[in-house]
C-alpha positions in Angstrom: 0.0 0.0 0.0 1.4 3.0 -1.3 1.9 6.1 1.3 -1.7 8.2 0.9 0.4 11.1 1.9 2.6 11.0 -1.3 2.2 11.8 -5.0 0.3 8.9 -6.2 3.4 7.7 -8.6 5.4 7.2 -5.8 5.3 4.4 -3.7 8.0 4.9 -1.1 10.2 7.5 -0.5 12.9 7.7 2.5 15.0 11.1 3.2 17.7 11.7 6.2 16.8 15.4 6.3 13.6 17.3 5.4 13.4 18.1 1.9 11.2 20.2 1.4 12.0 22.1 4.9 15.6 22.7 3.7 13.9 23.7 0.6 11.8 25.9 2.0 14.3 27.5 4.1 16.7 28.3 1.1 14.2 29.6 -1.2 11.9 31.8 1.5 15.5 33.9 2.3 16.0 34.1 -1.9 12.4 34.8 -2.5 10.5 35.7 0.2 6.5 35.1 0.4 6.2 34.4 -3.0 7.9 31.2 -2.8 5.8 30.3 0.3 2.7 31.5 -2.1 3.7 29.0 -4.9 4.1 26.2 -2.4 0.9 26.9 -0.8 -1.0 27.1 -3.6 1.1 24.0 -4.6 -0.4 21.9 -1.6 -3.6 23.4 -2.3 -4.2 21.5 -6.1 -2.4 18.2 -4.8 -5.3 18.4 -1.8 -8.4 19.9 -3.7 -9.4 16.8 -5.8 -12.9 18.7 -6.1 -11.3 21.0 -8.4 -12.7 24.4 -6.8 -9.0 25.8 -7.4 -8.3 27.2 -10.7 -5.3 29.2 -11.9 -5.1 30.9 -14.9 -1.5 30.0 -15.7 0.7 26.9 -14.4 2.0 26.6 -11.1 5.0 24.3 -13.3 5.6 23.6 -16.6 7.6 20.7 -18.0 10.0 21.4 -21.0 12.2 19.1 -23.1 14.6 20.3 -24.7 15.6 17.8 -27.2 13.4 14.4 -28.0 16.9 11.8 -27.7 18.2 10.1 -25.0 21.1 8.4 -24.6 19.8 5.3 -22.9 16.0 3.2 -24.0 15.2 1.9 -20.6 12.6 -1.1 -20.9 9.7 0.9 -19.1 10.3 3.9 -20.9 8.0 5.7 -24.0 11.1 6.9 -25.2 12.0 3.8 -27.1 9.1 4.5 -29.0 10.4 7.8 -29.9 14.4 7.3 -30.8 13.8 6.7 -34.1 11.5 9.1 -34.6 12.3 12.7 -36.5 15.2 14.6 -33.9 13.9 17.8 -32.6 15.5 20.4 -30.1 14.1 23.7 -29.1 15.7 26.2 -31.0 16.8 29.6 -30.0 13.7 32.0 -30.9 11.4 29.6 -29.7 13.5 29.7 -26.0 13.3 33.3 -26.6 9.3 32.8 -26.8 9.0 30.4 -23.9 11.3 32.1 -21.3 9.6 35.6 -21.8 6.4 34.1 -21.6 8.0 32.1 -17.8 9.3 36.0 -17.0 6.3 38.1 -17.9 3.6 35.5 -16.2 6.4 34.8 -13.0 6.0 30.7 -13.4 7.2 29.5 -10.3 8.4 25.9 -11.4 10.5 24.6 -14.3 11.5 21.0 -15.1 13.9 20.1 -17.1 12.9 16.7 -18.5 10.7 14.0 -20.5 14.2 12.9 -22.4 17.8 13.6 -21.5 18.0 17.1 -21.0 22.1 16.8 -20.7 22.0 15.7 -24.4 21.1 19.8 -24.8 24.2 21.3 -26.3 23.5 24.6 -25.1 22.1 23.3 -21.4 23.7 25.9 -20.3 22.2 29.1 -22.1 18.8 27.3 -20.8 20.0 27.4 -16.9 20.6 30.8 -17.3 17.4 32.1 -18.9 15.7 30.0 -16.1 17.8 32.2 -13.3 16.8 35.6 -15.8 13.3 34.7 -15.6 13.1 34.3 -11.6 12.1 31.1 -11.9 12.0 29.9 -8.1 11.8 26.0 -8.6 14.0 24.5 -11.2 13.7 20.5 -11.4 16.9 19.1 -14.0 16.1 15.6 -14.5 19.0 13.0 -15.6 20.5 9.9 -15.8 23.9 11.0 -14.6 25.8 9.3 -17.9 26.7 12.7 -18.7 27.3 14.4 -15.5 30.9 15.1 -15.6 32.5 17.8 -13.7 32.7 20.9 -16.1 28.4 19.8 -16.2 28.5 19.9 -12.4 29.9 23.4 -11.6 27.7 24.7 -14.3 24.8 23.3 -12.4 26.2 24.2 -8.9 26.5 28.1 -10.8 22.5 27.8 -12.0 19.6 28.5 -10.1 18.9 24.5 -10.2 17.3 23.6 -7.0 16.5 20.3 -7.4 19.2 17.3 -9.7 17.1 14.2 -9.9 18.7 10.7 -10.8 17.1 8.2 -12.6 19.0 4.9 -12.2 16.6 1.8 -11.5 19.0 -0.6 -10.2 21.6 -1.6 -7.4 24.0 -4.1 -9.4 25.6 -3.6 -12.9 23.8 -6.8 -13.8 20.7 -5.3 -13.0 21.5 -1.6 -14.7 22.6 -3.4 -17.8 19.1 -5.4 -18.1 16.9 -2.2 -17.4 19.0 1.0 -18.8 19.8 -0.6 -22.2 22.2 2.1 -23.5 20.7 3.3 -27.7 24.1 2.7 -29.1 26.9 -0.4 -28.5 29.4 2.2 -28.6 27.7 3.7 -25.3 27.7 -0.1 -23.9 31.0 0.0 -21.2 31.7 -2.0 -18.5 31.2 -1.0 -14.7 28.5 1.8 -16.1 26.1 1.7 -13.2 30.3 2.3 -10.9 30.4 5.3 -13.1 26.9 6.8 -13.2 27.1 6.3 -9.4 30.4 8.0 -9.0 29.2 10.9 -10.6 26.2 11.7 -8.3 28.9 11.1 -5.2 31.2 13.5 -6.9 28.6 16.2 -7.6 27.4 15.6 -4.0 31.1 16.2 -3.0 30.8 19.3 -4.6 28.6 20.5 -3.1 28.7 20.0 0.3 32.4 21.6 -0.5 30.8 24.8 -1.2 28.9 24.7 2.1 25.3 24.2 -0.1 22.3 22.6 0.6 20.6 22.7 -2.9 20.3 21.5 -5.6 18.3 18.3 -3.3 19.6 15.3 -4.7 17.4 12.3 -5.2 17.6 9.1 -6.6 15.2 6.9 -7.9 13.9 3.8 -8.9 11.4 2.6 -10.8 9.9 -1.0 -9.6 9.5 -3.7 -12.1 9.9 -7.4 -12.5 13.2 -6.9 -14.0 14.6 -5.3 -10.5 12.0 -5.8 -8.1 14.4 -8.1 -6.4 17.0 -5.3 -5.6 14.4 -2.4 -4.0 15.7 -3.1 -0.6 19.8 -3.0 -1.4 18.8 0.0 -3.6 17.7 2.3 -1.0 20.3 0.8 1.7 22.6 1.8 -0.4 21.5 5.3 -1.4 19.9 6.5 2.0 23.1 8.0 3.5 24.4 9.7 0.5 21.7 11.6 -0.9 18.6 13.3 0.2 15.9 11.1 -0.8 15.3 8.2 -2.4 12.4 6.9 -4.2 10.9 4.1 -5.4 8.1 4.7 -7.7 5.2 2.8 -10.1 5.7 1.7 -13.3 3.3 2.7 -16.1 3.9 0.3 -19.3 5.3 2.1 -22.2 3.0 -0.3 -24.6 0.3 2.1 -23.5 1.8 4.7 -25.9 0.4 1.9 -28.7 -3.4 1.8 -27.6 -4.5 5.2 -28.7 -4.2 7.5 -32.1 -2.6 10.8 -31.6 -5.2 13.7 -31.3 -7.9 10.9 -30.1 -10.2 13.1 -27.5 -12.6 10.7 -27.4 -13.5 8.7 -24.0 -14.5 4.6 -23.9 -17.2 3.6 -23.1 -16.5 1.2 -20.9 -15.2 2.6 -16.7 -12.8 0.2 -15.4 -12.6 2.1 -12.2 -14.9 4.1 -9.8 -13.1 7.5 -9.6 -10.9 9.0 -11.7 -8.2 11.7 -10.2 -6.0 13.5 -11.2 -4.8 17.1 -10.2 -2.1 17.5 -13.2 -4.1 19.3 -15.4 -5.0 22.1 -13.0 -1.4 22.0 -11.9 1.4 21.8 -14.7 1.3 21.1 -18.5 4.4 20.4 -21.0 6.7 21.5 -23.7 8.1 18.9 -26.1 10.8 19.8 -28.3 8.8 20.2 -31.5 6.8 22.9 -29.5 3.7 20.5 -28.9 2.4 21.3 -25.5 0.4 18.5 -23.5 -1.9 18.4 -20.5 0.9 16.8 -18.0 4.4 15.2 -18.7 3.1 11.5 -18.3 4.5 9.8 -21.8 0.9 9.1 -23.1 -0.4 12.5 -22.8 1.9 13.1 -25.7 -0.9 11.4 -27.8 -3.4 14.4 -26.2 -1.6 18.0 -27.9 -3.2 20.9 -26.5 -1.5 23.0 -28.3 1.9 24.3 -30.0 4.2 27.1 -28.4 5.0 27.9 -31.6 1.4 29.6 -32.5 -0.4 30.3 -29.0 1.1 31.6 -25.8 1.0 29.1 -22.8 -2.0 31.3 -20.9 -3.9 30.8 -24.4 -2.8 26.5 -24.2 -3.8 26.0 -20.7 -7.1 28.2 -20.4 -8.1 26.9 -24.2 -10.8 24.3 -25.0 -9.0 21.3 -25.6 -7.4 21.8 -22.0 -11.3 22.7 -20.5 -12.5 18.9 -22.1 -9.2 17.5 -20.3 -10.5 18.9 -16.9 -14.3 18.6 -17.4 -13.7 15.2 -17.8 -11.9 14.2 -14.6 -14.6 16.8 -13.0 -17.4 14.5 -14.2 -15.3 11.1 -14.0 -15.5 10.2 -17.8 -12.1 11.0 -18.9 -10.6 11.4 -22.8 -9.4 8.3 -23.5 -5.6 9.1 -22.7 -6.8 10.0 -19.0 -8.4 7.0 -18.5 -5.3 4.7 -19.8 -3.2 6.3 -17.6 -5.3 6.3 -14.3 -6.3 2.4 -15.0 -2.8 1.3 -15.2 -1.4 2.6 -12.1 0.9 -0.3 -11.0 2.0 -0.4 -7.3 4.8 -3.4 -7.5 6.2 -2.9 -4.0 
């Protein structure tokens, strides 16, 4: 039984600190009630599943940057996607989105959905994110990448919280689940290295007398590594600040609906549908499509494209309006109701 007190994707988390306290502490001196307004209004969606909140922009907004990764773990969508056309946001369209964070003062950014250290110019994007006052800044990662040039420029940003995807606690295990796209990427001891890099960047940082960017790793449970949960977070739980072990949502859902498919089924496999996403955050793919949430299927619901409409005009337009009057009424579209029936809690 997952924690009721946690997001519903996650099904165990351990910290040694407070989080969110040291968090809270950091930002409130940087930003002053305004971040203690977004994380208010925060709690308020995640607890108001009768949907009487309503703002008219975002509270977060999840952006990729380029649609490649360097690994096509087995209970990702991206395998579906690495051999599709390559996209990456270029530079006017930045200049559209981050004017559009600045002018409306969005008070969370994550960098993620694919590999967002595959972004050649990673950097120019942590520094429009600290231009535009963005207060939360999420960079998601598998740590392949991380070297140390990657880790100053982090530890220079306005990052506040580096998230690790890694899925395993041998290299057996690694090498079963993060299956790398390329033979050339395939070394031996990877999961030694990946590992050594998060220790390193957590070196770092406790070097420069920091307390964020929050470190987490995590760990998605599936048959392939269910076996190594435990050992997972042993090993992890002194290092970083949290670790998590979340649900797994299977990728082959990506397959069961048509792209642009609005429609709902007929048949309810469930009594309630909730979700608070769609009155809380919305996303940015790198070809400028925008979707409700950053779950992978909702890439087969657009919403929108940055490219033609602003993100106030995406989020309080009619496509986004069905999204929500249908989880008001509990008779999601059809992506909504794929995603909330397949919930998997394997621990």
């Amino acid at each position: 039984m997952h924690d009721p007190v946690l997001p519903k994707n996650i099904i165990h988390k351990i910290s040694k600190t407070n989080p969110e306290e040291i968090l809270q502490n950091e930002l409130t001196k940087k930003f002053g009630k305004r971040f203690l307004n977004y994380r208010k209004n925060y709690t308020s969606v995640i607890k108001d599943f009768g949907h009487k909140l309503f703002f008219d922009y975002p509270l977060t907004v999840n952006l990729e940057l380029v649609n490649r990764c360097n690994l096509q773990c087995v209970m990702c969508h991206q395998g579906y996607r690495n051999d599709a056309k390559q996209f990456s946001l270029n530079e006017e369209v930045l200049d559209k989105i981050f004017a559009d964070f600045k002018k409306n003062q969005l008070s969370a950014l994550m960098l993620t959905i694919s590999e967002p250290l595959l972004f050649k110019k990673i950097g120019n994007v942590l520094d429009r994110a600290k231009k535009a006052e963005i207060m939360d800044v999420f960079l998601f990662t598998n740590g392949a990448l991380l070297d140390e040039n990657k880790s100053k420029m982090i530890l220079e940003s306005s990052v506040t919280r580096l998230f690790f995807s890694l899925d395993a606690a041998t290299q057996g295990t690694y090498d079963n689940v993060r299956v790398p796209v390329s033979k050339r990427l395939l070394k031996e001891n990877r999961l030694n290295y990946v590992e050594n890099n998060i220790k390193n960047f957590v070196k770092m940082r406790n070097t420069l007398n920091r307390r964020i960017p929050l470190v987490r790793v995590s760990f998605v449970a599936i048959k392939e590594n269910l076996h190594e949960v435990e050992k997972f977070k042993k090993k992890w739980e002194n290092i970083v600040d949290s670790v998590e072990v979340q649900m797994e949502r299977p990728p082959e859902l990506f397959l069961k609906i048509d792209e642009g498919d609005f429609g709902k089924f007929e048949k309810k496999n469930i009594k309630k549908y909730e979700c608070i996403k769609p009155w809380e955050d919305m996303a940015i793919y790198a070809d400028g499509a925008v979707t409700p949430c950053c779950a992978f299927i909702a890439r087969k619901a657009p919403i929108g494209n940055i490219k033609d409409n602003s993100i106030k005009e995406i989020w309080n337009g009619e496509k986004m309006k069905l999204i929500r009057n249908g989880l008001v009424n509990n008779d999601p579209i059809k992506v909504c109701q794929l995603c909330l029936e397949n919930e998997k809690f394997n621990v």
